[in-house]
C-alpha positions in Angstrom: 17.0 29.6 -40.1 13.5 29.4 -38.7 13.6 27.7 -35.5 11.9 24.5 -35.0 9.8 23.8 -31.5 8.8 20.6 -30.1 5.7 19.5 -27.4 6.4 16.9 -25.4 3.0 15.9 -23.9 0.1 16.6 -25.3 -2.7 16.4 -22.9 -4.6 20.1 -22.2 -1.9 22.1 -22.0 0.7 20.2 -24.9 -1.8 20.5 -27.7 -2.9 23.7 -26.8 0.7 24.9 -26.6 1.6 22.8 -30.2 -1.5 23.8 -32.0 -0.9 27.5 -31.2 2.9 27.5 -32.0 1.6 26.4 -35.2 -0.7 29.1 -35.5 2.4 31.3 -34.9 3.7 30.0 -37.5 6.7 27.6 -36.5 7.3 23.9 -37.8 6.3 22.1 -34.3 6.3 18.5 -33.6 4.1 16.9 -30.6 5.0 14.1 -29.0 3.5 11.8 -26.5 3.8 7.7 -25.1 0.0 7.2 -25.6 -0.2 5.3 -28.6 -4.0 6.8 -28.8 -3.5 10.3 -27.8 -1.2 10.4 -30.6 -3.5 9.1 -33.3 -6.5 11.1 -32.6 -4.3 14.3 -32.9 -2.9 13.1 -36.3 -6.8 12.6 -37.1 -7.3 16.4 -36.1 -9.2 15.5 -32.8 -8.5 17.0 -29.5 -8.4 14.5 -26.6 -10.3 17.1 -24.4 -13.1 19.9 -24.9 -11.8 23.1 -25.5 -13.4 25.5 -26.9 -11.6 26.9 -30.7 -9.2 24.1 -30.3 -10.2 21.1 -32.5 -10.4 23.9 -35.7 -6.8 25.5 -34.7 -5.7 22.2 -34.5 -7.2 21.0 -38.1 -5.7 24.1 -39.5 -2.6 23.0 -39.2 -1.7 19.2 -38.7 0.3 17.2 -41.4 -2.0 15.2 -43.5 -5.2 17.1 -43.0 -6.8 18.4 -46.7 -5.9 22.2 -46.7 -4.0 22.4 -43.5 -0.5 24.2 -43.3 1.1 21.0 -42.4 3.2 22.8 -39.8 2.4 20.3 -36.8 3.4 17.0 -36.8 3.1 14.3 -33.9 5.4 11.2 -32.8 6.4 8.8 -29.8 9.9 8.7 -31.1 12.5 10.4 -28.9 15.6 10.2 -31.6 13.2 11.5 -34.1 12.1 14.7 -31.5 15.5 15.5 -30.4 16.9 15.7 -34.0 14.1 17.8 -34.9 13.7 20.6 -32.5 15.5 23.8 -31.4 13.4 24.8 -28.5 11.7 21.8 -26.5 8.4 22.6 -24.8 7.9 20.3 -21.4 4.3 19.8 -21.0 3.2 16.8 -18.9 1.3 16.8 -15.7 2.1 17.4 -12.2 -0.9 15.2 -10.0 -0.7 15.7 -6.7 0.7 12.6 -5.3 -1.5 9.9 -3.9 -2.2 10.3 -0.4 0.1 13.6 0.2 -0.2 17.0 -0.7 2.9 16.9 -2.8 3.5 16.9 -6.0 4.3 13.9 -8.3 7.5 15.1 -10.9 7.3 11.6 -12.0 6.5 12.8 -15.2 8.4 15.5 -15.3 11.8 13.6 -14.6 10.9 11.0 -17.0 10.5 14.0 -19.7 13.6 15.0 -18.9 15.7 12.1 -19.0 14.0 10.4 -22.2 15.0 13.6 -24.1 18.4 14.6 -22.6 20.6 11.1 -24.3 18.8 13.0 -27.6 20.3 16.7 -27.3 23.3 16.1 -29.4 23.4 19.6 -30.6 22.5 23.3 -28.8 18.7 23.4 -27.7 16.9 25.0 -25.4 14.4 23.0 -22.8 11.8 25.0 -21.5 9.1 23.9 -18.8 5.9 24.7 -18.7 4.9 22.3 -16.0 4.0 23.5 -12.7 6.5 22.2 -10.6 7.6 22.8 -7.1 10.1 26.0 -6.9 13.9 24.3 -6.8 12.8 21.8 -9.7 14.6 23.8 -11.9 17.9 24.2 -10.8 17.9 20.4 -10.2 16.7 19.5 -13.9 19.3 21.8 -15.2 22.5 20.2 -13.5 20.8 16.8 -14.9 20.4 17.8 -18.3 23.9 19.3 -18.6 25.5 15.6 -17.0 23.7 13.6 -19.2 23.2 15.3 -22.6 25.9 15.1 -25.1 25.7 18.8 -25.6 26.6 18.8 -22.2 26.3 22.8 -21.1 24.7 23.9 -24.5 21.7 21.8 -23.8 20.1 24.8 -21.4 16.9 24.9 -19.3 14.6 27.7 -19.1 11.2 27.9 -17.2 8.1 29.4 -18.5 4.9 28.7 -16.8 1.7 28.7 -18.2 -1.7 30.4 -17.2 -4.1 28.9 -19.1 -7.6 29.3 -18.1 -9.4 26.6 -19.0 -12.3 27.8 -21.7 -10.1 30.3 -23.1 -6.8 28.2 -23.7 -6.4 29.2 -26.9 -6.8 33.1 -26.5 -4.7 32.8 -23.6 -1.9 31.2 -25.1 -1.7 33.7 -28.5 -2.5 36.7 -26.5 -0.9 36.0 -23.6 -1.7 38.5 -20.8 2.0 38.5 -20.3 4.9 36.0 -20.6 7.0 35.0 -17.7 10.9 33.5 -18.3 13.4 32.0 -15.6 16.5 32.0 -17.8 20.1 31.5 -17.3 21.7 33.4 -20.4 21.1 35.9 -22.9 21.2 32.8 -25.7 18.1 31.5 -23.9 16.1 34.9 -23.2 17.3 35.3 -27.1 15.4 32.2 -28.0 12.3 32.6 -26.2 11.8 36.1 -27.3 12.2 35.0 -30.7 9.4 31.9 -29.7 7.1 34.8 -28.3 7.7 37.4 -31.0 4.5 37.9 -32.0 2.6 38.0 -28.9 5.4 40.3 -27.3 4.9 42.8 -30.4 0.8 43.1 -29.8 1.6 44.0 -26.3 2.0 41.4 -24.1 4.4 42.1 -21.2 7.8 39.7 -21.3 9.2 39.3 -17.9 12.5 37.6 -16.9 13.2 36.5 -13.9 15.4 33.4 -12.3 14.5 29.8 -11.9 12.5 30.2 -8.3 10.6 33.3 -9.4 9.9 31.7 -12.5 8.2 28.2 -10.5 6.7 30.7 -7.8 4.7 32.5 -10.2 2.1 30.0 -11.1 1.7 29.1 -8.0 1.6 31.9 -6.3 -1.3 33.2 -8.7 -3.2 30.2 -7.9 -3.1 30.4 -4.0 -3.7 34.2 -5.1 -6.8 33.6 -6.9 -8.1 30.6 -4.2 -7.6 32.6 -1.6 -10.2 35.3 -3.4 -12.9 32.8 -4.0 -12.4 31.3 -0.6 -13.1 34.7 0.8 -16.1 35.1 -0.4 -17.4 31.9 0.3 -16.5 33.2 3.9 -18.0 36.2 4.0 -21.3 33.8 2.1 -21.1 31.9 5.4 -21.2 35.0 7.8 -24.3 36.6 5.3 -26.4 33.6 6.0 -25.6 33.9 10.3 -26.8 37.3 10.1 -29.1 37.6 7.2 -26.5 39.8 4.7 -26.9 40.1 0.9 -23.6 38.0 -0.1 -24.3 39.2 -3.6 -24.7 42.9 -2.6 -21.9 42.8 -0.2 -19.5 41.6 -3.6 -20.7 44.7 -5.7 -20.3 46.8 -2.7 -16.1 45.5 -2.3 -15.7 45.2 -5.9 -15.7 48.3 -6.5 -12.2 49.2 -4.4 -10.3 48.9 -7.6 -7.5 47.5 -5.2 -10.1 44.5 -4.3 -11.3 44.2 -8.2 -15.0 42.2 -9.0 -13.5 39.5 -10.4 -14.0 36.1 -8.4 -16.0 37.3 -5.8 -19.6 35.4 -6.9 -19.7 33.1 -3.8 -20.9 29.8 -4.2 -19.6 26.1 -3.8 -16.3 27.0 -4.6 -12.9 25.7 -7.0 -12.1 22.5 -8.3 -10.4 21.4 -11.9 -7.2 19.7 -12.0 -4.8 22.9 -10.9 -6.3 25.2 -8.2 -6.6 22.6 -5.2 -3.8 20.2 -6.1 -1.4 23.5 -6.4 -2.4 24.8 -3.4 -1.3 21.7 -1.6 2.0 21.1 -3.4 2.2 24.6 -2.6 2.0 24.0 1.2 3.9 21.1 0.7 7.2 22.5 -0.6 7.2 25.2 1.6 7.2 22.7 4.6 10.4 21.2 2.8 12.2 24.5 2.6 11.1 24.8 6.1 9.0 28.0 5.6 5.4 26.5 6.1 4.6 29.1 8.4 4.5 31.6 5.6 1.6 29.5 3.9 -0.3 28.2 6.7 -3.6 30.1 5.5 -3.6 28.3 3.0 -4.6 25.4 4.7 -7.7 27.5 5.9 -8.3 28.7 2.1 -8.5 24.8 1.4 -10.5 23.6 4.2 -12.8 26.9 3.3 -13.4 25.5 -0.4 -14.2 21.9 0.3 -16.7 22.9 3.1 -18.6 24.6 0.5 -19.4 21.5 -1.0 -21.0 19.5 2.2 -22.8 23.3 3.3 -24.3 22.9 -0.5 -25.9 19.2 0.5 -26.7 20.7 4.0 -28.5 23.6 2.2 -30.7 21.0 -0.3 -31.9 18.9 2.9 -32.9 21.8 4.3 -35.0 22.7 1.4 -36.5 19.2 1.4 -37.8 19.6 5.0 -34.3 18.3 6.8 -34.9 15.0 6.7 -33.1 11.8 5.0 -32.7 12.1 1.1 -34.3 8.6 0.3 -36.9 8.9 -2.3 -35.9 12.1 -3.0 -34.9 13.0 -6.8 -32.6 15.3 -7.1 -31.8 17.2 -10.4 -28.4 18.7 -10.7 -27.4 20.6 -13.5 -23.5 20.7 -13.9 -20.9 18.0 -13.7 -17.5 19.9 -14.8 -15.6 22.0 -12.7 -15.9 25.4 -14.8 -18.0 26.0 -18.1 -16.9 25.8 -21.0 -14.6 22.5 -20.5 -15.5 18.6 -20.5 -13.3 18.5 -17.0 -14.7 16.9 -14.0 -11.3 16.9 -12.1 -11.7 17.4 -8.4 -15.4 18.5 -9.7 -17.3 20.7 -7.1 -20.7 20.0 -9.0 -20.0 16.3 -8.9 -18.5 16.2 -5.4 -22.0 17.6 -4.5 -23.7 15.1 -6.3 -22.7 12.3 -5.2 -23.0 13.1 -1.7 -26.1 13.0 -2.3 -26.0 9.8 -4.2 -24.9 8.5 -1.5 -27.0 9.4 1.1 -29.9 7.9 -0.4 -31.1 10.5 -3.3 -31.9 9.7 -6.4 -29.9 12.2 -8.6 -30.3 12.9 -12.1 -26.9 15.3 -13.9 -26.9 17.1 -17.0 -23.7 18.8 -18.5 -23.4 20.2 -21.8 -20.3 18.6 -22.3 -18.6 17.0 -19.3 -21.0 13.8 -19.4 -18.9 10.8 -20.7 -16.5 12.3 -18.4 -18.9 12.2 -15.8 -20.4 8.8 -16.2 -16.4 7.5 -16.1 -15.8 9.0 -13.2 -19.7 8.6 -11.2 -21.4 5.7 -13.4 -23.7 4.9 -10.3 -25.3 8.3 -10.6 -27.9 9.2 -13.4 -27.8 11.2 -16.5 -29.8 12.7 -18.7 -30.1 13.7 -22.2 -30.8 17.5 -21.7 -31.8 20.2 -19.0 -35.4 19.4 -19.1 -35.1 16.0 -18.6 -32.8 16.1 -15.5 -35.3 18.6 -14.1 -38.3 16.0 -14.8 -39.9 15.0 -11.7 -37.1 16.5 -9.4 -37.9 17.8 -6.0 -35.0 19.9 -5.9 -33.0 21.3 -8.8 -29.4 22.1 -7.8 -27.5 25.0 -10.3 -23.7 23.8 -9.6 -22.0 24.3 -12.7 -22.8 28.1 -14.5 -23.1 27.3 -18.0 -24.9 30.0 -19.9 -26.9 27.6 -21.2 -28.2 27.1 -17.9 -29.0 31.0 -17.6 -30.9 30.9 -20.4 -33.2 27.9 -19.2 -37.4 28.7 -19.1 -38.1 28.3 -15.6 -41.3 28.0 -16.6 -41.0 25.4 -18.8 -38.8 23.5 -16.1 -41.4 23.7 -13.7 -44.2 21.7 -15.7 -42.0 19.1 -15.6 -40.6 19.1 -12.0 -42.3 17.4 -8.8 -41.9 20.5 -6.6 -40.9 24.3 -7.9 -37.8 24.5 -5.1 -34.0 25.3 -6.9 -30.5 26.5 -4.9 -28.3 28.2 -7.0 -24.6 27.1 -5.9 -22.9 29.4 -8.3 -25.3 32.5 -7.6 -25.3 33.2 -11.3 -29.1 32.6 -12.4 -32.0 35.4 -12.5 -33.6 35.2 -9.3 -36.4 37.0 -10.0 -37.0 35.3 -13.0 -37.3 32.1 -11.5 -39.8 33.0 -8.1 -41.9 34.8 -11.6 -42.1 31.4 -12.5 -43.1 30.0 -8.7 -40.0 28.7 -7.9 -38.6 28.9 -4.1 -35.2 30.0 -5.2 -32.1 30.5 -2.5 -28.6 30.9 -3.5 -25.9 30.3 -1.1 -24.9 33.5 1.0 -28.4 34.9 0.3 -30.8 33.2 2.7 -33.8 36.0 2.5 -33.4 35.9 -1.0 
């Protein structure tokens, strides 16, 4: 008998997850305790931007003209835990409010709303990122308080979805990681992964704490990359260095690798910084904080970028006070290709500003509702061009490609003053001074 899968949460990484199961061809049933969420997905929408997912979506929900009808969605517990075999956990993990910890509030509540419904085997597999030790603990809770008792098992599988590419990610995984306890659950999930296992992605088993520290470590892997740079962007500017040059040169140890090293105003979104610091966090509780103590420098390192990016525009408008100065900035989300403004470097920038007395003026192909929720006071406009219109400075935070494929020239008839810093060192220099722009990008002072 085919086996039957279950999503419980379906923010980013639930619908993705459901969708693509789907896709994969399993009867999959989403379920979530926001009455809205729930509708829109029934109606085919995605409650996020992402880009491919709406149409996987469509292809297959219950209800939609020439779907499979394979995904279904709920808020009804009994009806969930009837249903599945293999129960994806999927809520979020914020960093708790005023600590770098994380909040498992969600988690736990996850946990103990389905357990009272595991009447029969199942399998419970989390997908959260969680602090390592969670799963041994939600293990011994599910086996004390569902019937099933010791057949309702826990595995851990943690995902690495990168936001933009969610769904390629999550059907062509660039491998599979899974903290089991049996051979009945490794069974299970390589029967959930079949298909992606069989094009070539890598299945890797491991325990429970391997299982949590993946994720995490990957993370504070890949901030600790980008943070380098940024570094080395700071030492380039003290002693006039090619931060740009300097990355081809490195990038080409094939131990080092060219991916993340474009310095600029660093990593935001709502995993990198907030899994950095549960990260710190729990290993201050296992009392080994020592052994992640740079991290705390990788972190400080990131959010300087952001005040050394306002430093760097007042410089260009002759150092003094930003009143009366408009400012355009184009980018609001934390990455492109998303509608996410979590923990937004590009927004963080902007509203310094704001709030030093600039008048700034966003555009974002996509992250603008978003935006104006989270910044109403600052102002927004309808495309590049108009952002750009009378601006003094223009500020390049977020690198769309739309954004690389802007007319400079066109954008200086309608700006005040030809001046633009790059903060993502991702647009044509030359092009732009062609055009009679000053251009500077961070890490590149003489250029």
């Amino acid at each position: 008998m085919a086996l039957k899968i279950t999503v419980i949460g379906t923010g980013y990484l639930g619908a993705t997850h459901a969708a693509a199961m789907a896709e994969l061809g399993f009867e999959v049933m989403g379920l979530d305790v926001v009455p809205e969420k729930i509708d829109k997905l029934r109606r085919g929408e995605v409650p996020m931007y992402e880009p491919g997912l709406e149409e996987l979506l469509r292809r297959h929900v219950a209800g939609i003209e020439g779907s499979t009808g394979r995904l279904r969605f709920t808020m009804d517990w009994a009806e969930l835990g009837e249903f599945g075999d293999v129960h994806f956990v999927c809520v979020n993990t914020p960093q708790r409010h005023g600590e770098y910890a994380c909040d498992m509030s969600y988690v736990d509540s996850a946990i103990a709303s389905l357990a009272p419904h595991l009447k029969g085997p199942a399998l419970v597999v989390g997908k959260s990122t969680v602090p390592v030790g969670s799963a041994d603990r939600l293990a011994a809770y599910l086996a004390e308080h569902a019937p099933a008792g010791a057949d309702a098992e826990l595995a851990w599988n943690p995902e690495f979805l990168r936001e933009g590419f969610a769904v390629q990610d999550t059907l062509h995984p660039d491998r599979i990681v899974v903290g089991v306890r049996s051979e009945r659950s490794e069974k299970l999930l390589r029967e959930v992964y079949a298909t992606p296992v069989e094009e070539g992605s890598p299945f890797v088993v491991t325990d429970f704490p391997t299982a949590e520290l993946v994720k995490t470590s990957a993370n504070s892997f890949l901030a600790t990359k980008i943070s380098f740079i940024n570094a080395m962007a700071e030492l380039c500017e003290a002693t006039g260095g090619d931060v740009a040059k300097l990355a081809e040169a490195i990038g080409y140890d094939d131990r080092i690798g060219r991916k993340f090293l474009r310095a600029g105003i660093g990593f935001g979104g709502g995993c990198l910084p907030k899994d950095i610091r549960a990260f710190m966090a729990r290993a201050g509780e296992l009392g080994a904080d020592q052994a992640l103590t740079f991290l705390r420098e990788i972190d400080s390192i990131n959010m300087r970028q952001r005040g050394r990016m306002v430093e760097l525009t007042r410089q260009e408008l002759g150092g003094g006070p930003f009143l009366g100065k408009r400012v355009a900035v184009l980018g609001a989300t934390f990455k492109p290709d998303s509608d996410d403004v979590r923990d937004s470097p590009a927004l963080n920038v902007a509203g310094q500003i704001h709030l030093q007395g600039g008048q700034v003026t966003v555009y974002d192909p996509k992250g603008m509702d978003n935006a104006r929720s989270l910044f109403p006071t600052l102002g927004y406009a309808d495309s590049a061009l108009e952002a750009v219109r009378g601006a003094h400075v223009v500020l390049h935070l977020t690198e769309w490609r739309e954004f690389r494929e802007l007319d400079p020239a066109e954008l200086g008839e309608a700006a005040a003053e030809r001046v633009v810093l790059d903060g993502r060192n991702a647009l044509d220099a030359e092009a732009w001074r062609r055009a009679g722009w000053r251009f500077r990008a961070m890490g590149r002072p003489g250029a």
